[in-house]
N, C-alpha and C positions, 0 to 999 in steps of 0.2 A: 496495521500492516507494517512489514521491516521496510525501511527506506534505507536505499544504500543510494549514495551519492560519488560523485571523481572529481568532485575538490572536497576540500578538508572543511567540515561541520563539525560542534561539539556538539554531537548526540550521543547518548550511550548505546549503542548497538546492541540486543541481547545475542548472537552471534559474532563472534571474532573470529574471521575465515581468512584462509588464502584465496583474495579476489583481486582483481585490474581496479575493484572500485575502490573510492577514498570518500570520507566526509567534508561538507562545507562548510568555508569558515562565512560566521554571521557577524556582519560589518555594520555600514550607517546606514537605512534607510531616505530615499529623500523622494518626493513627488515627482513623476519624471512623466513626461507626455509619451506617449503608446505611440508607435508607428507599427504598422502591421507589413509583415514579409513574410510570406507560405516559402515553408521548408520545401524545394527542389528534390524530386523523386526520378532516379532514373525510370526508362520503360521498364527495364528487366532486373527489380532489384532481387538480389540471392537470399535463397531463401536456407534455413533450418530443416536437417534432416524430418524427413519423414518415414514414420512406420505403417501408413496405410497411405496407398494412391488413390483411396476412395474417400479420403478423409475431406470436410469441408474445406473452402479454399478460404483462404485468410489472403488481405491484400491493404497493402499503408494506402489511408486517407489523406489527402493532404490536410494542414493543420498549421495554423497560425503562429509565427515566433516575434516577441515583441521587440524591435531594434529602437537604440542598441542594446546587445546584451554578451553577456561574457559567460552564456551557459542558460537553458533553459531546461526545464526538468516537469513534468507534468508524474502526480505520485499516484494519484486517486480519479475514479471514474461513476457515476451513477446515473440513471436512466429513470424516468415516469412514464416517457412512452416513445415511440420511433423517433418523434419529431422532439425530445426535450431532456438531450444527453447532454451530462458537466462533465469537464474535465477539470483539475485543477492540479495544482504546484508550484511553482513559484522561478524567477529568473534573477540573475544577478547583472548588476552594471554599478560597479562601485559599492551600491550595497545592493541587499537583496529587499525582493516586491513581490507580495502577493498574485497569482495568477489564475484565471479561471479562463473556460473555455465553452463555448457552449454550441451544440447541434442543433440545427432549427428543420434539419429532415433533409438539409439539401449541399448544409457547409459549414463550418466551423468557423469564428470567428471570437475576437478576445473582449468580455466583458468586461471592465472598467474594475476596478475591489476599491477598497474604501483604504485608507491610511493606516496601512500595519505597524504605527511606530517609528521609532525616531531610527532606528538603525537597522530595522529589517523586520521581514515579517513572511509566513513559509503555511502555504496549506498543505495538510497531512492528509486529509479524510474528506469525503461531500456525499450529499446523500439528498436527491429531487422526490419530493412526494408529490408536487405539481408543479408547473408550468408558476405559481407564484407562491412558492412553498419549496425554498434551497437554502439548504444550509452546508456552510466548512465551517471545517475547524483545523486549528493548529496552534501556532506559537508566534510572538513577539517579541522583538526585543525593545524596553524598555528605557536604555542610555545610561543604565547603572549598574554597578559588580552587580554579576551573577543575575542578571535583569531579565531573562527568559518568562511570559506569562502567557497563560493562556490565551487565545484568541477563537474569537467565532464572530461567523460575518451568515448573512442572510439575507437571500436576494429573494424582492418582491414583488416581482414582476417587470420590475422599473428599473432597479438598482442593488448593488450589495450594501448593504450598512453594518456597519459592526455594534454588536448586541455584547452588553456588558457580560462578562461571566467570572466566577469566583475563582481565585488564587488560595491556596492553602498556605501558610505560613514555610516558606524554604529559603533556604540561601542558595542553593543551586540552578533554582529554574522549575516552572511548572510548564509541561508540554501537555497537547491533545493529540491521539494518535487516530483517529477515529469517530466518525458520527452514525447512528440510525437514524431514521424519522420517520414517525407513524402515523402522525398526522398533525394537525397545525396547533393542537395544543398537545403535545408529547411528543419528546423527542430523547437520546441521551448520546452523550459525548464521552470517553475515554481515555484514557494517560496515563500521565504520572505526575510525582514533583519529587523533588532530593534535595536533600541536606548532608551537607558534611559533618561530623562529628568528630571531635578528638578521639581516641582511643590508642591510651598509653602511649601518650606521645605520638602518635601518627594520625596523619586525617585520613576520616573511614565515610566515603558515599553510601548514603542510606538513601533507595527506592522504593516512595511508597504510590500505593494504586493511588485513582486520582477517576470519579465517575460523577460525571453530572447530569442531570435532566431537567429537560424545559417542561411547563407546565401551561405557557400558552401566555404567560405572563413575562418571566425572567427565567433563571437558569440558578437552581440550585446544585450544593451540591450535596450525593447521598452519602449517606456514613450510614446506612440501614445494617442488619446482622447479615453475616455472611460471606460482605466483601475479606478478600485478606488483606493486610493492613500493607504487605509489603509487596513488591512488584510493578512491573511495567505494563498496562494493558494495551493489547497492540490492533484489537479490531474489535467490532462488533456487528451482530445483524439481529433482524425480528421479524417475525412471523404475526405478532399481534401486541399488544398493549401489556398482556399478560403475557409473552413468551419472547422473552430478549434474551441475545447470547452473546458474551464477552470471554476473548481468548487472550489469556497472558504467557502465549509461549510455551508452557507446558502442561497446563491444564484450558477447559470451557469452566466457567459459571452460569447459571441460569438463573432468571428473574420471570417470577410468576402472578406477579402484582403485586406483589406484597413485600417477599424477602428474594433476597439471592440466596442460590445456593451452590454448592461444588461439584460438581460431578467428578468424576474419579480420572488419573490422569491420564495422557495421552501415551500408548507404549512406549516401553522401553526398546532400542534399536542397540543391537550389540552391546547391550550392557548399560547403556548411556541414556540420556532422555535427548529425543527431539527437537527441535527449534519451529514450532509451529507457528507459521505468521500471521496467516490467517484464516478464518472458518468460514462456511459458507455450504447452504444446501439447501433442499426443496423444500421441509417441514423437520420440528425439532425432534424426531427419530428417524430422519433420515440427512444428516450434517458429514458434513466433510471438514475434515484441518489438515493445512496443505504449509510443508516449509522443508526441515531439510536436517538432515543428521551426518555425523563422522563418524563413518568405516575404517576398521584401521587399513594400514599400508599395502596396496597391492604385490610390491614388490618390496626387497632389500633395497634404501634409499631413498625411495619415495616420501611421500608424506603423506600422512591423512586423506580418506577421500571425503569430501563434501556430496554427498548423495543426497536427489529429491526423497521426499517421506510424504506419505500421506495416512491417515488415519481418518476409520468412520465409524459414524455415532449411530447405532440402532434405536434407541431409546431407552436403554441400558448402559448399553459400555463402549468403550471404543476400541479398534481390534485397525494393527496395520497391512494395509492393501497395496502390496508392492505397483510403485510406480517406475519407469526405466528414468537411466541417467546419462543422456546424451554423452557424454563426456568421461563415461567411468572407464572407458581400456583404453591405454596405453596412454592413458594422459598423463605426463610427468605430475601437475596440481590440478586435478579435477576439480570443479566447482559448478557443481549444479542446484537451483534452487526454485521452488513454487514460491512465491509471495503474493497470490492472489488465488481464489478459488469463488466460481458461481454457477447455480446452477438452473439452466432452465425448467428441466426434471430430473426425476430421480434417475432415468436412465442417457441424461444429456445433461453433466458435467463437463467443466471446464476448467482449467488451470494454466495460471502465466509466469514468468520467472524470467531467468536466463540459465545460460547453460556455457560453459569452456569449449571451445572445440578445437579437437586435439589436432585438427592439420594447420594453426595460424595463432591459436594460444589464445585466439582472442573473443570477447565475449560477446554471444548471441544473445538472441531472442528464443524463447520456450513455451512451448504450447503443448498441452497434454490433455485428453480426454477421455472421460468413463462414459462407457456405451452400457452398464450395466453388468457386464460381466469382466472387463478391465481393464486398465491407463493404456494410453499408446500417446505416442507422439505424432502430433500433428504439424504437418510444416507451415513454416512461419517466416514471413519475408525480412528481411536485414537491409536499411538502405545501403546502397552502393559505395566503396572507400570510407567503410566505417569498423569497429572495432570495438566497439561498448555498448553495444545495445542492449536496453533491459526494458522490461515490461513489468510494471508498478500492481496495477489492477484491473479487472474485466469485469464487464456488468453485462447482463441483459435488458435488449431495449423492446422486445417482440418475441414474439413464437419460434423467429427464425433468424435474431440478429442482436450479436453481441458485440462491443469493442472491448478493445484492451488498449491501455498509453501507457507512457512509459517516455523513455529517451534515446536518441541516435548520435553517439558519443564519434568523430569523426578522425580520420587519423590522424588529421592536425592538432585538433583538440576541443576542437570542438561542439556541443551542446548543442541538440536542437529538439524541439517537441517530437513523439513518435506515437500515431494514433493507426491502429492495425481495426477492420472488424471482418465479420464474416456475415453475409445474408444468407446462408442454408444450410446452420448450423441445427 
């Protein structure tokens, strides 16, 4: 999934947009004691247009921020069942610290992570197969040039512990963008790693894919046929042992126990390709990829629109299914984006992002859903004196209840954890 952040991170973004968002810079890590403080919710916080008044209601849960901190950011969300929701991402105070969160059916509170390294350390991705069966994944930083490694931690009921996992040879950094889990011996994780190269005199960043799988033992990594050797992989899901799906932004891969293979890419939108962040759907002919594409200029002067995009997969091909974009008329820099997509069924879809909105410039919360015949917007709350809010990922926990988290960026500046669900979804 694309993580966009509002302080400055060396990540590569595959999207370079006009956003309010910025990347965070990754500093010293150091063991810091937790003190727990629930983000303050007014009664009536405001909400994101809606295109249906019949649509389910979405409403912020409160949710734990760890003080002190100077920015808190929750990226990824998974569920095993009503009572056994993760949230995860990470906070900074001096340096930055691994973050997790967990539902017990009645409240959110911040589980403890293991030592993400001497200067920082960041979850990208989580994925619950049971109550003692959780895994993340992300990045560390190591305390040397270009020291970026992979990281994966695994909670066992009792605790998180960091579980060794392989680095590829880079100078730049090896990230994880992503986990599935199938069960307690299969699992696989996501990424990249980069190297700089000369080339005639100039240094040239080379991104290549980066996919590992547990086996119940450690955590290998695959180089099977099929993967491409270059690119960022930005999520993954599965259906079964034999049906795993990895989206690198412009195309899916599929894994059928054996090898990966390619499927064909994701449309073309005005000429241009996509930026899909992430995939997600009911069974693997019926997938959805949900991120965002530039329209050109609505008017003389303006610039680019940033419009949602979503595209779905028959079991064939994949064909675009216009989604609306909160923010496309009269906005001087539109900026609308899906960065998460799940689905209960095939005809109860779901999708979360942010969105521009053109009376205050400033960035909402976006929630969008397919009832089977097409996207609308569904309203979605914004806490109160805020101005950044984004929504990371959405999972389902039940028949009738999904969360999404993300962040409530405030006009001062900021940063607090942002955990939205719905129960009659």
């Amino acid at each position: 999934m694309k993580k966009r952040f509002n302080v400055l991170r060396p990540r590569t973004i595959v999207l370079v947009a006009i956003s309010l968002s910025f990347l965070i810079v990754i500093s010293a890590v150091m063991a810091l004691p937790l003190q727990l403080t629930i983000f303050s919710v007014a009664q009536s916080p405001r909400s994101s247009a809606s295109d249906s008044a019949s649509s389910p209601t979405w409403s912020i849960v409160n949710s734990p921020n760890p003080t002190p901190n100077n920015g808190v950011f929750l990226t990824s969300v998974s569920a095993s069942s009503v009572s056994n929701v993760w949230a995860v991402g990470y906070f900074y105070n001096n340096s930055d610290h691994t973050l997790a969160e967990h539902w017990n059916g009645n409240s959110w509170s911040i589980v403890p992570t293991s030592s993400a390294g001497i200067n920082g350390g960041y979850f990208d991705g989580v994925s619950a197969v049971s109550s003692n069966d959780v895994w993340a994944v992300g990045e560390r930083n190591t305390n040397v040039a270009n020291g970026y490694r992979t990281l994966i931690e695994h909670f066992n009921g009792n605790s998180w512990l960091v579980v060794p996992s392989p680095n590829p040879p880079s100078n730049r950094g090896d990230f994880l963008n992503g986990v599935t889990a199938i069960s307690p011996s299969d699992a696989w994780a996501v990424g990249n790693y980069r190297n700089i190269t000369d080339v005639n005199g100039y240094p040239e960043q080379k991104i290549f894919s980066l996919v590992l799988h547990w086996n119940g033992a450690s955590w290998k990594q695959f180089t099977g046929d099929g993967l491409p050797p270059g690119g960022d992989l930005l999520s993954i899901i599965s259906f079964s042992a034999s049906d795993v799906w990895i989206n690198d932004g412009f195309q899916a891969l599929h894994y059928n126990g054996t090898d990966w293979s390619v499927t064909p890419p994701f449309p073309l939108v005005d000429g241009g390709s996509p930026n899909v962040f992430s995939i997600g759907g009911a069974s693997s002919d019926d997938l959805w990829g949900v991120g965002s594409y530039f329209a050109p200029p609505p008017k003389p002067g303006y610039p680019s629109e940033e419009l949602t995009f979503a595209a779905h997969w028959n079991g064939t091909s994949w064909s675009q299914v216009a989604t609306p974009s909160p923010s496309k008329v009269d906005t001087p820099a539109p900026n609308n984006e899906l960065l998460s997509v799940a689905a209960v069924k095939s005809n109860d879809v779901w999708a979360v992002g942010l969105a521009v909105t053109k009376n205050d410039q400033a960035v909402h919360t976006l929630i969008e859903h397919w009832d089977g015949k097409s996207w609308s917007i569904v309203a979605s709350p914004n806490p109160p004196s805020t101005s950044d809010d984004e929504l990371q990922g959405v999972a389902v926990s039940g028949p009738a209840t999904l969360w999404a988290v993300g962040f409530a960026g405030s006009d001062s500046g900021v940063y607090s954890t942002l955990i939205l669900r719905t129960v009659n979804g």
